[in-house]
Backbone as JSON, one array per atom type, in Angstrom:
{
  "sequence": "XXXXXXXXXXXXXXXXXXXXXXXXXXXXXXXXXXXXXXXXXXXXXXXXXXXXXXXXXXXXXXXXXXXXXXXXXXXXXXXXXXXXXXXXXXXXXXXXXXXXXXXXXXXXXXXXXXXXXXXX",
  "N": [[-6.53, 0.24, 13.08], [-5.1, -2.97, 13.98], [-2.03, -4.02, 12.47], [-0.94, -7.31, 10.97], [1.61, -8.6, 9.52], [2.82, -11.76, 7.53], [4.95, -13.42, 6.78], [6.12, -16.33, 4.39], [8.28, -17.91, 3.14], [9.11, -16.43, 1.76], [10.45, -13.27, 1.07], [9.41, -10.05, 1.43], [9.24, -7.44, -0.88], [9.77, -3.92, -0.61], [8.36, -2.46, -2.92], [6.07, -4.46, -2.63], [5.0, -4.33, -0.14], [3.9, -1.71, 0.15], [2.35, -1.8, -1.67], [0.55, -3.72, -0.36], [-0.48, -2.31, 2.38], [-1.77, -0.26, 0.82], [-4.05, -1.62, -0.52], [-5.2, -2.8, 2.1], [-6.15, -0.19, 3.3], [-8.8, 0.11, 2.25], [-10.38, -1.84, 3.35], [-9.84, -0.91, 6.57], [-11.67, 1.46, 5.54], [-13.99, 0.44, 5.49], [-14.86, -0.9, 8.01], [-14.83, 1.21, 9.46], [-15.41, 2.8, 12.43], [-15.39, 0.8, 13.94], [-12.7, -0.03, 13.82], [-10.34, 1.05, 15.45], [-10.64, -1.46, 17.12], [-10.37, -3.73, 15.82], [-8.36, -6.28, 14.58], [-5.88, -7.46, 12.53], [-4.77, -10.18, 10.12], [-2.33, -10.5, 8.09], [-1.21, -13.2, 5.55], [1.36, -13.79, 3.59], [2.65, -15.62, 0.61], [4.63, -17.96, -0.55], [3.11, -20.99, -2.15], [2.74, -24.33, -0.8], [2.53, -27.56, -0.94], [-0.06, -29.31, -2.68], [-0.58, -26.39, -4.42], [1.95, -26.16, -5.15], [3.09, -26.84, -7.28], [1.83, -26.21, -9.05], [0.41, -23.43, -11.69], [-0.59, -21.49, -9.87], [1.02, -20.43, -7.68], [1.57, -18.46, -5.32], [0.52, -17.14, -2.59], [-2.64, -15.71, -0.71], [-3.58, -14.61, 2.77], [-6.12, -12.9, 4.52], [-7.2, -12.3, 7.31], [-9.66, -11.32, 9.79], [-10.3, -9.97, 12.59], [-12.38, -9.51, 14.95], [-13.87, -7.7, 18.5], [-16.33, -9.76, 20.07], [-16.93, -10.83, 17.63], [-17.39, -13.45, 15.15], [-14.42, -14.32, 13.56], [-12.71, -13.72, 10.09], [-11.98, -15.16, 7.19], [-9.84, -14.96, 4.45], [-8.68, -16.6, 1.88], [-6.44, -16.6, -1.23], [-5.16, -18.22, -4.09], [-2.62, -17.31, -6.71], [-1.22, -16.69, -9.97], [0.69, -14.6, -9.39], [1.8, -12.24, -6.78], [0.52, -9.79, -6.44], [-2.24, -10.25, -7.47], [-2.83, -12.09, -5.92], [-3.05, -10.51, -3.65], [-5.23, -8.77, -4.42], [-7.29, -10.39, -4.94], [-7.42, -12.15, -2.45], [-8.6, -9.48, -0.77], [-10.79, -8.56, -2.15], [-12.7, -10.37, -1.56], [-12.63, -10.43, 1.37], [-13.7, -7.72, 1.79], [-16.31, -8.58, 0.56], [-17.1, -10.48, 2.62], [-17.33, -8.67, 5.32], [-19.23, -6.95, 4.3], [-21.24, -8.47, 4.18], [-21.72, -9.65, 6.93], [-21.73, -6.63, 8.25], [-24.3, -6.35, 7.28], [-26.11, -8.61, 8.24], [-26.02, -8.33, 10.97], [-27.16, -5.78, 11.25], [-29.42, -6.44, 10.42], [-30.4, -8.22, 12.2], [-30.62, -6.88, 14.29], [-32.91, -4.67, 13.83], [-34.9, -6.68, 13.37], [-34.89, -7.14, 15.68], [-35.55, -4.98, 17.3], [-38.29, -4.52, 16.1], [-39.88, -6.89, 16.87], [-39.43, -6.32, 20.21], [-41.11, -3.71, 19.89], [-43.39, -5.08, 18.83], [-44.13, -6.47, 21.61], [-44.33, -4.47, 22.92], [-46.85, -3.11, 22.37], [-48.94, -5.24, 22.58]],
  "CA": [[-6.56, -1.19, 12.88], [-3.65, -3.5, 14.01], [-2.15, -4.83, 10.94], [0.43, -8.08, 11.6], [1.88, -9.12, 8.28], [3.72, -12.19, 8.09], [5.58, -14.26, 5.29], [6.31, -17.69, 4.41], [8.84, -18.8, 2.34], [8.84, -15.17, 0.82], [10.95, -11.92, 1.32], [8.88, -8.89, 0.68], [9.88, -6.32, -1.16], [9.16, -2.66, 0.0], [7.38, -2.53, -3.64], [4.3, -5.29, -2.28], [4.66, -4.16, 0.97], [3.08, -0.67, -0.52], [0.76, -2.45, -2.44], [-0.59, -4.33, 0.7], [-1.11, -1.21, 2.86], [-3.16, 0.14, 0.24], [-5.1, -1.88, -0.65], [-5.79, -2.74, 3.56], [-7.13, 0.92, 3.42], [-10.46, -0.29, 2.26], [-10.85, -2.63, 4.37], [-10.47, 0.02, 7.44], [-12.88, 2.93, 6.05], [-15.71, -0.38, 5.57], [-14.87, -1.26, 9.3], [-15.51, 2.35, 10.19], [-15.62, 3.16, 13.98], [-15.01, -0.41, 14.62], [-11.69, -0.29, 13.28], [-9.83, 0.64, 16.29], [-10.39, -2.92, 17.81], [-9.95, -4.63, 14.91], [-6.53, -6.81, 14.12], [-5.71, -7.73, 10.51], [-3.38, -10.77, 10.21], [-2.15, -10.83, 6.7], [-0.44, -14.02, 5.08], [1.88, -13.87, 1.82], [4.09, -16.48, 0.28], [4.59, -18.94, -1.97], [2.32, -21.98, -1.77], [2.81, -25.86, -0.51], [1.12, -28.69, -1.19], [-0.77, -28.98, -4.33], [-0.41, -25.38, -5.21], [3.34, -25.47, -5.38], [3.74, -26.98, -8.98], [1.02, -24.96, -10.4], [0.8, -22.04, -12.06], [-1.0, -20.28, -8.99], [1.8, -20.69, -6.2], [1.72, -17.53, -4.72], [-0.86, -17.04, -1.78], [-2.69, -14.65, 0.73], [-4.62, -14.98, 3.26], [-6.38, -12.04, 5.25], [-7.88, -12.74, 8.91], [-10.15, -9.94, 10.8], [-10.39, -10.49, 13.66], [-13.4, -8.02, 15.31], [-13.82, -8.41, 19.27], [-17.43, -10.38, 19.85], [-17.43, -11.22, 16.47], [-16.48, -14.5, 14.73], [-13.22, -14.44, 13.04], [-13.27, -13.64, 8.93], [-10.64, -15.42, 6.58], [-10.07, -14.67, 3.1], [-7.39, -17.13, 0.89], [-6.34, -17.08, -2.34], [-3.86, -18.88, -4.75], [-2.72, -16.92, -7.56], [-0.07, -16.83, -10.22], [1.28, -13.36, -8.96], [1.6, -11.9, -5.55], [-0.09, -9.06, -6.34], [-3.39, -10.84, -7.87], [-3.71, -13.03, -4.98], [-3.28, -10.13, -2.38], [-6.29, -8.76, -4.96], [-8.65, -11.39, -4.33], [-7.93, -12.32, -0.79], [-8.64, -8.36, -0.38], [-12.35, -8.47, -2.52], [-13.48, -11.99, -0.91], [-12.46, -10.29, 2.44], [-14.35, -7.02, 1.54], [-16.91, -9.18, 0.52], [-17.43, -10.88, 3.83], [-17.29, -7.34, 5.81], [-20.35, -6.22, 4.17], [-21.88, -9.21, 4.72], [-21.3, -9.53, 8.47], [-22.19, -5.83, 8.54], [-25.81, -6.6, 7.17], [-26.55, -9.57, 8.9], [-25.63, -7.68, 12.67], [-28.03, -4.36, 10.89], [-31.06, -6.86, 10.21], [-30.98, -8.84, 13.02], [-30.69, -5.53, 15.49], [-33.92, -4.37, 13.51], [-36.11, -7.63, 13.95], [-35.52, -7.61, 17.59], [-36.3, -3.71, 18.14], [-39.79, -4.73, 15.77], [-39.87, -8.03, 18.21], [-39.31, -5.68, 21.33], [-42.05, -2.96, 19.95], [-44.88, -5.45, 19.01], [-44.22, -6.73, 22.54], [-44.68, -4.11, 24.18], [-47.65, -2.46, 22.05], [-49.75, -6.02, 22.85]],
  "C": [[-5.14, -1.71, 13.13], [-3.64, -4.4, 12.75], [-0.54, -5.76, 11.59], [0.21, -8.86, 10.1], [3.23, -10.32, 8.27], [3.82, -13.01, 6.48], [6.4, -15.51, 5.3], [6.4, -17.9, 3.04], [9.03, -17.64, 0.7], [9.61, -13.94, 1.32], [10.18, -10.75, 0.2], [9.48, -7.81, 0.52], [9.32, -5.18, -1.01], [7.86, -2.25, -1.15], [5.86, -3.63, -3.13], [4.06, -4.73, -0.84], [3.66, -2.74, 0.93], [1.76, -1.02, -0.66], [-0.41, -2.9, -1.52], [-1.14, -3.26, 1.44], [-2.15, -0.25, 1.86], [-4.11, -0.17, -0.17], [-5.69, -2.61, 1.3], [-6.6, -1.55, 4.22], [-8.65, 0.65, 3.36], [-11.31, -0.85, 3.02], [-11.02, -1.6, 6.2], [-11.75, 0.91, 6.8], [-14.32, 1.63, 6.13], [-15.65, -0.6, 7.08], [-15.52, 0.41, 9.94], [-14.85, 2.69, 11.79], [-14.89, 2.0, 14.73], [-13.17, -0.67, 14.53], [-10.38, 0.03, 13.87], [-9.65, -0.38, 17.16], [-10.23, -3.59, 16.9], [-8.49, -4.9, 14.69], [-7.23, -7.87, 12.8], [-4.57, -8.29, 10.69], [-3.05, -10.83, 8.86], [-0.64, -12.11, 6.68], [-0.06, -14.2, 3.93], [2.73, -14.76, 2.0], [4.25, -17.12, -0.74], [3.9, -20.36, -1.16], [3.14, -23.81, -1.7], [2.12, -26.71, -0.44], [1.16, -28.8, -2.88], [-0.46, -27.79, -5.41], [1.27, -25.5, -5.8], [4.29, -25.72, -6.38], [2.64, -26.65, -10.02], [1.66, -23.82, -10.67], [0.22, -20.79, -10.74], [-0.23, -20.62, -7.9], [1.67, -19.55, -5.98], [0.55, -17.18, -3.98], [-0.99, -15.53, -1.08], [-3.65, -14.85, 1.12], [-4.91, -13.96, 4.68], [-7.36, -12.65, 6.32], [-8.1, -11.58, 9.65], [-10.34, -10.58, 11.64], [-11.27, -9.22, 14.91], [-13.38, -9.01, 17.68], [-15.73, -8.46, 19.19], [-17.85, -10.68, 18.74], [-16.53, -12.67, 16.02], [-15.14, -13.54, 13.71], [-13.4, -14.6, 11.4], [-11.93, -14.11, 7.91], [-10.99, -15.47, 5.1], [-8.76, -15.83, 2.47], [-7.57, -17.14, -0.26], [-4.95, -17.37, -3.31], [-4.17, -18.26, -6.1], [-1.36, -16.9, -8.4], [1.06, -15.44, -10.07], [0.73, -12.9, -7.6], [0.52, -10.88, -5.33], [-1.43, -9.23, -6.78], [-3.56, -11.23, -6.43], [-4.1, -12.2, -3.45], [-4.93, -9.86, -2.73], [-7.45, -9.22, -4.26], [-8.74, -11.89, -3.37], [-8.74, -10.62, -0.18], [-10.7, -8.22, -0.33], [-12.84, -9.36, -2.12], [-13.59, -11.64, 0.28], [-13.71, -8.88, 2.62], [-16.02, -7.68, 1.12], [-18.24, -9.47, 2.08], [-17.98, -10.1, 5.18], [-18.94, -7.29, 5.8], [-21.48, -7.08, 4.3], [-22.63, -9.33, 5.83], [-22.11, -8.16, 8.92], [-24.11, -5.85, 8.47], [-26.7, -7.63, 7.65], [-26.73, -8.64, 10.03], [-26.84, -6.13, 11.82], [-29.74, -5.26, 10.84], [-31.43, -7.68, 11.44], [-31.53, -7.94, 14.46], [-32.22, -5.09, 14.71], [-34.98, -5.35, 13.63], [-36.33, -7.19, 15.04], [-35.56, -6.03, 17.97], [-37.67, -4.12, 17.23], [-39.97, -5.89, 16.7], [-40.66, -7.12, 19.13], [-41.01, -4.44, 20.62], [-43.49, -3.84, 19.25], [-44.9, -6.05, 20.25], [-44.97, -5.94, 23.2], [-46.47, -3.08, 23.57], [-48.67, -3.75, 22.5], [-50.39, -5.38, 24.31]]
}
């Protein structure tokens, strides 16, 4: 998997930078096979706007990016870096298995489709 990690308005320290590669593990073994074409943009920082006089300024926001597939984005605003990589991680994991079961049921209609076709 290509992984492009980028930061805004944030210097990471080798401690989160850890943190992020492991928890990005998961996210390859659910990709599987596919997971040589896959690119993984990851976004950490501190938040602007609205977020940035709360208590949850600190963001992330994961982007798969599969080829023939739409594009999968995860964000979340949290009051620690390491929470929000968290839950952009399980919202992103989330989405995965989603995606995966949609593309598994629709390939099974259309071979039942294709074999009451051709049994008529």
């Amino acid at each position: 998997m290509n992984i492009r990690i980028k930061t805004s308005d944030y210097e990471m320290p080798t401690k989160v930078s850890l943190y992020l590669a492991e928890k990005l593990v998961s996210l390859e073994k659910l990709l599987g096979a596919d997971a040589d074409t896959t690119r993984c943009e990851v976004e950490l920082g501190r938040a602007t706007g609205r977020h940035k006089h709360s208590e949850y300024q600190w963001f992330a926001e994961i982007q798969v990016k599969q080829p023939g597939m739409p594009r999968l984005v995860a964000r979340n605003h949290e009051s620690a870096i390491n929470a929000a990589i968290d839950n952009a991680k399980d919202e992103m994991l989330r989405q995965l298995r989603k995606s995966k079961t949609s593309r598994a049921t629709k390939t099974r209609k259309a071979g039942a489709k294709t074999k009451r076709l051709l049994k008529s």
